[in-house]
MIVO-124862 format. One line per 2 residues: their letters; for each residue x, y, z of N, C-alpha, C. Coordinates in nm, 3 decimals, m for minus. Layout:
A> X/Y/Z/X/Y/Z/X/Y/Z | ...
This chain:
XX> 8.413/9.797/7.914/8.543/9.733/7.909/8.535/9.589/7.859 | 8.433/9.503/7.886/8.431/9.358/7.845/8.437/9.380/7.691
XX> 8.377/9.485/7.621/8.442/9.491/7.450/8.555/9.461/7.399 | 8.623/9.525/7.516/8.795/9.509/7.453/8.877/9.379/7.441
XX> 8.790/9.318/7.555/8.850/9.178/7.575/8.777/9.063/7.467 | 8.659/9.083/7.415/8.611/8.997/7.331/8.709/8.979/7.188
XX> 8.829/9.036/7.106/8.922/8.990/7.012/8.983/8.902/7.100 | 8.998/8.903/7.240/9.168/8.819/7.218/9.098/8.676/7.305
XX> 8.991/8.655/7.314/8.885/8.557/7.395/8.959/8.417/7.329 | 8.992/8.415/7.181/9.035/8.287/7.094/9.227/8.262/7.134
XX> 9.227/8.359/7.237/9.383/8.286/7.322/9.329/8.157/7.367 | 9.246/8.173/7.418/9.224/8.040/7.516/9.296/8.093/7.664
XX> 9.360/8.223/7.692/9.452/8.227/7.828/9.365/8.303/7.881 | 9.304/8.412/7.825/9.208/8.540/7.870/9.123/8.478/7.986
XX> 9.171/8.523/8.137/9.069/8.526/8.282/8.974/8.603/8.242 | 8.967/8.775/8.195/8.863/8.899/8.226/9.020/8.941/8.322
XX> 9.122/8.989/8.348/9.210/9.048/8.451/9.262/9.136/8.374 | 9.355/9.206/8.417/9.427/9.305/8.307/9.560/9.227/8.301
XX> 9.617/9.143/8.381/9.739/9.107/8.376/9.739/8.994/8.205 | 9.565/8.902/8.239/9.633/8.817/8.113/9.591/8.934/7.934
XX> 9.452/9.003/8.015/9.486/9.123/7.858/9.584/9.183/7.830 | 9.676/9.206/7.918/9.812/9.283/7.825/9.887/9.190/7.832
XX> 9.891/9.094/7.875/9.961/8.985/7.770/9.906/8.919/7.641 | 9.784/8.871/7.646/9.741/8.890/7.524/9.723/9.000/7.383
XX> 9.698/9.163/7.476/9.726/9.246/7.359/9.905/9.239/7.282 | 10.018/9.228/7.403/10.156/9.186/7.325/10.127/9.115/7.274
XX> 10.092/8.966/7.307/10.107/8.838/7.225/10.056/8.889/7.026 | 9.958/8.995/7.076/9.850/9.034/6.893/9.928/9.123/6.826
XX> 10.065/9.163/6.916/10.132/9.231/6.847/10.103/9.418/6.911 | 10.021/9.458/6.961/10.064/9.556/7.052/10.143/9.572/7.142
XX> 10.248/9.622/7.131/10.392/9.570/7.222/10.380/9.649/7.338 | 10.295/9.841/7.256/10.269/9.928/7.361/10.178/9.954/7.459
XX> 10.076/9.849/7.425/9.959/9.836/7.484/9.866/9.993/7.444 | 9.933/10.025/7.310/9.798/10.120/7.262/9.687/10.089/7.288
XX> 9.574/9.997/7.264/9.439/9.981/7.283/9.417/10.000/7.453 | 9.491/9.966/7.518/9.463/9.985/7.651/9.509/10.116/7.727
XX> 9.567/10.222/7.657/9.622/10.321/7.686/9.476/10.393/7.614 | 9.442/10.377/7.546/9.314/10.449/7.490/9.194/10.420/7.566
XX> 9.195/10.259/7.596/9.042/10.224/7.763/9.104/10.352/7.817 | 9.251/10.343/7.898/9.235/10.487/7.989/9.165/10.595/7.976
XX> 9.200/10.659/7.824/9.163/10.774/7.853/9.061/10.856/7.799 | 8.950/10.722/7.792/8.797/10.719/7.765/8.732/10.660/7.835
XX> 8.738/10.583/7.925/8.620/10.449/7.973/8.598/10.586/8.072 | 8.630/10.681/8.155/8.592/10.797/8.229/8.649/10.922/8.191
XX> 8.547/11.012/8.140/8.627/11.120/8.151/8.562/11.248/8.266 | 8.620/11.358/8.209/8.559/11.466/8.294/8.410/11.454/8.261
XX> 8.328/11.455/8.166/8.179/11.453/8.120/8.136/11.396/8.247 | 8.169/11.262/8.262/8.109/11.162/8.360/8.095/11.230/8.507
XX> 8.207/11.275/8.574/8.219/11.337/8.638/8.137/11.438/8.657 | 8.105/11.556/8.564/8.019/11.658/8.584/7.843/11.570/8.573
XX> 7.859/11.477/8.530/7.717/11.397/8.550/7.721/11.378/8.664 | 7.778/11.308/8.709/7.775/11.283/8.856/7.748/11.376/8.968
XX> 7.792/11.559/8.957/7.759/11.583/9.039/7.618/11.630/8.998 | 7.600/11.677/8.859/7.503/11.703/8.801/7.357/11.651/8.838
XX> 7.400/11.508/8.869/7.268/11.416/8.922/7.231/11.432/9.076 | 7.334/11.520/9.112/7.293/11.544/9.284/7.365/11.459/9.356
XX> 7.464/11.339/9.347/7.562/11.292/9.357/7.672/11.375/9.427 | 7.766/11.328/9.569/7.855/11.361/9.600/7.974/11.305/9.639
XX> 7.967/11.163/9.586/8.101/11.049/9.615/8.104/11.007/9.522 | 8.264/10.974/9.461/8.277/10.881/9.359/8.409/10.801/9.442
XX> 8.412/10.678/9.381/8.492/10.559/9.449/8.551/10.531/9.305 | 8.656/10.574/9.339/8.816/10.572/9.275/8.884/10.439/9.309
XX> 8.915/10.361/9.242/8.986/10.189/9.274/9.103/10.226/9.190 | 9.171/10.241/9.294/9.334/10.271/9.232/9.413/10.123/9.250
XX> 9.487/10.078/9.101/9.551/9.956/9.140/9.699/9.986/9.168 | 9.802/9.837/9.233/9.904/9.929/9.294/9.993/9.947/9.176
XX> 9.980/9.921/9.038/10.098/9.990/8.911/10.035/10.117/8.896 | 9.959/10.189/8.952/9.909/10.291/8.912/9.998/10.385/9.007
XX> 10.052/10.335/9.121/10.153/10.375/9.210/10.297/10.367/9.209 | 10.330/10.240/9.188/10.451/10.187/9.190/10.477/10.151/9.038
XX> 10.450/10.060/8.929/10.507/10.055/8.810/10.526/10.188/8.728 | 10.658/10.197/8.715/10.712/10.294/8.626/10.777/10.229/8.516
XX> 10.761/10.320/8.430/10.870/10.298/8.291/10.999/10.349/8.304 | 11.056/10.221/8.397/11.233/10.240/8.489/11.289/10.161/8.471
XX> 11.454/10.159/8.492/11.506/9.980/8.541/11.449/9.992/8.668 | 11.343/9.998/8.750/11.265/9.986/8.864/11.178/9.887/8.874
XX> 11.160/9.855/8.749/11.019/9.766/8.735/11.045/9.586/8.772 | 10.924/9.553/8.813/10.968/9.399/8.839/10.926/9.311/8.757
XX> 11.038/9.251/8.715/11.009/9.171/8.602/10.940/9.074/8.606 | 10.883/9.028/8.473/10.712/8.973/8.479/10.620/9.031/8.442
XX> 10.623/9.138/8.524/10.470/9.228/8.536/10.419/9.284/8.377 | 10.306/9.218/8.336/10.259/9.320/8.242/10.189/9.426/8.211
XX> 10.191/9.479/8.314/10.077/9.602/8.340/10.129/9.737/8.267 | 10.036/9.829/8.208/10.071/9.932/8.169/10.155/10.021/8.251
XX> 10.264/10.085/8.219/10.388/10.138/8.267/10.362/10.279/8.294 | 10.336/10.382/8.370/10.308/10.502/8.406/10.222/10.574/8.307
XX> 10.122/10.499/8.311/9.996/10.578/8.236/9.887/10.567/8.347 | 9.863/10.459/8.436/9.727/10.487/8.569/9.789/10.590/8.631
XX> 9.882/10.693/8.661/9.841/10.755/8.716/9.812/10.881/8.717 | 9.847/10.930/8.620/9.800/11.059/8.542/9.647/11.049/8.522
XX> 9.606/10.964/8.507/9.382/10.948/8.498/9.364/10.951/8.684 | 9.441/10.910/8.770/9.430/10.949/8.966/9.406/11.075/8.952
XX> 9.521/11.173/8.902/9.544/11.256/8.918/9.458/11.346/8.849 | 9.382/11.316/8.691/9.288/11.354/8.657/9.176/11.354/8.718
XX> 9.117/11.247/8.798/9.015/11.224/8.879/9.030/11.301/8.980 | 9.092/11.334/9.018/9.121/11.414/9.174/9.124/11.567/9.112
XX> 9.130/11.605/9.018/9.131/11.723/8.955/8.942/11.754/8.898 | 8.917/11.655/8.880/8.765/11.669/8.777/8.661/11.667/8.968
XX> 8.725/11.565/9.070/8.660/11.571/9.130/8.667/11.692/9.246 | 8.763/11.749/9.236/8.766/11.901/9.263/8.658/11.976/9.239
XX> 8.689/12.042/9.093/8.609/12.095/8.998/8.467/12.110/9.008 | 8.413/11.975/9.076/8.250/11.972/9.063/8.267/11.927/9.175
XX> 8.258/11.954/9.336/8.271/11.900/9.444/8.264/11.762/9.452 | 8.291/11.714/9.423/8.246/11.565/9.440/8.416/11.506/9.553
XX> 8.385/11.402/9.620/8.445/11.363/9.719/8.457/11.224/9.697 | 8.606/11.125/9.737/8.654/11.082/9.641/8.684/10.975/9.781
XX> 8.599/10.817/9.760/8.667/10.764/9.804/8.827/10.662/9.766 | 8.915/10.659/9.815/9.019/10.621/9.782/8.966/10.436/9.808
XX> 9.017/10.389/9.703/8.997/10.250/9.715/9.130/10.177/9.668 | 9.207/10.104/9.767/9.335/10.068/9.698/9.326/9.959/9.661
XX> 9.266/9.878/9.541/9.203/9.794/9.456/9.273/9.675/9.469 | 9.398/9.659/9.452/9.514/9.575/9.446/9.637/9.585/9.502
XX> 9.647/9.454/9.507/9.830/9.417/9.614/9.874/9.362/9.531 | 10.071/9.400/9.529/10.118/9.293/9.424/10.127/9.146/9.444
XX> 10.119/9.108/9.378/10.085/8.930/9.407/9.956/8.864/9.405 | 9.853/8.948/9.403/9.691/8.984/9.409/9.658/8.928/9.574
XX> 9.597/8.979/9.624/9.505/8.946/9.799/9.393/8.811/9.746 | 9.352/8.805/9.632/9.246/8.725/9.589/9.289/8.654/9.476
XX> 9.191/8.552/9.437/9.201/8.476/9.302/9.119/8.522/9.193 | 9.036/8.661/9.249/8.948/8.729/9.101/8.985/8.838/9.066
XX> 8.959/8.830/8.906/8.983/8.942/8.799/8.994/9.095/8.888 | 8.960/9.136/8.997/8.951/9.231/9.044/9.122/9.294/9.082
XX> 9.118/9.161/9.142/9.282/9.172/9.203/9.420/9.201/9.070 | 9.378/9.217/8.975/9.472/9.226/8.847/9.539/9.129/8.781
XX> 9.529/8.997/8.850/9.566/8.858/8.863/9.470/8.801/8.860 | 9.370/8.717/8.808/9.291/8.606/8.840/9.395/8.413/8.868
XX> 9.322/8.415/8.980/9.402/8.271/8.991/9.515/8.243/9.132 | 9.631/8.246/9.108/9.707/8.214/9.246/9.722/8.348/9.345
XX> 9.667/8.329/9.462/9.718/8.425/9.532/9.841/8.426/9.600 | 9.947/8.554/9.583/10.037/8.535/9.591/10.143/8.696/9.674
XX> 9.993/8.723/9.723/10.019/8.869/9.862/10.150/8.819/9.945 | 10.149/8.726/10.022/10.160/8.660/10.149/10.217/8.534/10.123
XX> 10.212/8.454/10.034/10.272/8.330/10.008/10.343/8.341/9.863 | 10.394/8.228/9.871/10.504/8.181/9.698/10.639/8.229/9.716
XX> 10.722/8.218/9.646/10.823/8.226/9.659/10.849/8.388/9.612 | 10.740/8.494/9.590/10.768/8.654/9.581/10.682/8.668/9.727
XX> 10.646/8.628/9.781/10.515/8.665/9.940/10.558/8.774/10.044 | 10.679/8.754/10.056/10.712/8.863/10.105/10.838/8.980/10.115
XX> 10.856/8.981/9.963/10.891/9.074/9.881/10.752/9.146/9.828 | 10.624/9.067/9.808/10.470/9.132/9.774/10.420/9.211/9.838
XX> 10.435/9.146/10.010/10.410/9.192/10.153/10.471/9.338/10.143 | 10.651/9.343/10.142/10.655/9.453/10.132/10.662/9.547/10.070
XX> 10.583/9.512/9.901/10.559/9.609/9.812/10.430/9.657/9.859 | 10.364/9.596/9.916/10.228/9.615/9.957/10.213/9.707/10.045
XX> 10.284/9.675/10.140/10.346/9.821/10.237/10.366/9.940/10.236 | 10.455/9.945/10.112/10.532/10.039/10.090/10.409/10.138/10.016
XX> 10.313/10.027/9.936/10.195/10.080/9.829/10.074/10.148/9.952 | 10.056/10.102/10.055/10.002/10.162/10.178/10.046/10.329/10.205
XX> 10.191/10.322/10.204/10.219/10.433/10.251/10.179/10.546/10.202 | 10.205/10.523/10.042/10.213/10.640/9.953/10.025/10.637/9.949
XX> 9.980/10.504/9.998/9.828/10.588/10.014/9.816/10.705/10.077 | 9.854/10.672/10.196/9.835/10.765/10.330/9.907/10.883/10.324
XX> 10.059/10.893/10.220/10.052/10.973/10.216/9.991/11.118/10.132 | 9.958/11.031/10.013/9.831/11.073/9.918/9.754/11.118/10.002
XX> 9.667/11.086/10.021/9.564/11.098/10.170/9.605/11.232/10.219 | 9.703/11.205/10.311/9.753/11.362/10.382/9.818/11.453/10.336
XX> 9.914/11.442/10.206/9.901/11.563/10.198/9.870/11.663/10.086 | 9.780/11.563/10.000/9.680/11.588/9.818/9.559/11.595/9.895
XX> 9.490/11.467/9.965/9.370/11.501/9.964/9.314/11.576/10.062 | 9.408/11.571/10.156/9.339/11.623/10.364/9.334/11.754/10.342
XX> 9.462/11.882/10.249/9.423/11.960/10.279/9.322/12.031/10.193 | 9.254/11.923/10.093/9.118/11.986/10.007/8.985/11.955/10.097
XX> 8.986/11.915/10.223/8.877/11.823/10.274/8.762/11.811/10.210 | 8.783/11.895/10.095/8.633/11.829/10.032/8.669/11.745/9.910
XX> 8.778/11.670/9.934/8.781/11.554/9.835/8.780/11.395/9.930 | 8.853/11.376/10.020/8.859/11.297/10.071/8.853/11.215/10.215
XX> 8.713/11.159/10.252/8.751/11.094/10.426/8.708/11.001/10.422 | 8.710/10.926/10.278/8.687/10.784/10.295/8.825/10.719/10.246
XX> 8.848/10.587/10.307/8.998/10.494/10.246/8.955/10.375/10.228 | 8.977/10.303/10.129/9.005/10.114/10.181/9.138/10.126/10.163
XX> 9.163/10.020/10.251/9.322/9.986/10.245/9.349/9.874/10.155 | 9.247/9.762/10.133/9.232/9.687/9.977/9.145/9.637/10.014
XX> 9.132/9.572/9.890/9.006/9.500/9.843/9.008/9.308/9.838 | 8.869/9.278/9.971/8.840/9.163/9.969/8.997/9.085/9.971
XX> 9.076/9.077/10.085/9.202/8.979/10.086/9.126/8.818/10.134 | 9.211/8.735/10.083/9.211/8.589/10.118/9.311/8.546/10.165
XX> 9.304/8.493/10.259/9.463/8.471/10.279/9.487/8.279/10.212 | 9.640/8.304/10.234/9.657/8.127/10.153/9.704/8.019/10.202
């Protein structure tokens, strides 16, 4: 993935996050975020997967971010956000299908909160954290919530009744508070 980001490095804005790459891929004139709709649906595919169990391997850790849940291509969406619009979650849903397929067991990792929990590239935001504080904190709080639920309910009633996909969760990743 750091390939993709080396054209748009001469913004001068580029963290390494996805929030300032798809603003930078618009800014180059990809409006659709083609190049990043294509990372999707190569940086993993099924191959990888059958390597994995292939190698004697029986967990893979899935980092689902929360537009992969909640951003749709709706008047739903919250404005600002530049994240790709209902394309993460069709590759979940692929993963949970490939990791079927070859037993493999799937921890759920819920990667990101809106507003990011942290100030690194991980959080989809590098820079202000803005979970819990700013003037969106808790409108974030309760997108964050709400992005909880549909874990759990993912969880119970996609993954619980395959039990051989899922009994691991994070609920997110590395929070800071502000």
């Amino acid at each position: 993935a750091p390939a993709m980001y080396q054209k748009y490095l001469s913004t001068g804005t580029l963290t390494g996050d996805e929030w300032t790459l798809s603003l930078a891929m618009q800014a180059a004139g990809d409006k659709d975020l083609s190049e990043l709709k294509e990372h999707y649906r190569t940086f993993i595919t099924e191959e990888d997967f059958a390597q994995i169990a292939g190698a004697g391997l029986n967990w893979v850790r899935l980092p689902i971010p929360f537009w992969a849940l909640e951003t749709s291509a709706s008047e739903n969406d919250w404005p600002g956000e530049p994240f790709l619009k209902g394309v993460s979650w069709t590759y979940v849903l692929l993963a949970f299908e490939w990791a079927r397929k070859y037993g493999l067991r799937v921890n759920l990792d819920l990667h990101t909160l809106p507003g990011a929990q942290n100030p690194w590239v991980h959080a989809g935001r590098a820079g202000e954290v803005n979970f819990l504080s700013g003037v969106m904190g808790y409108a974030n709080a309760q997108r964050g919530l709400d992005y909880m639920r549909v874990h759990r309910l993912l969880s119970n009633t996609i993954l619980l009744p395959n039990r051989l996909l899922s009994a691991m969760r994070e609920v997110f990743r590395e929070p800071i508070p502000s």
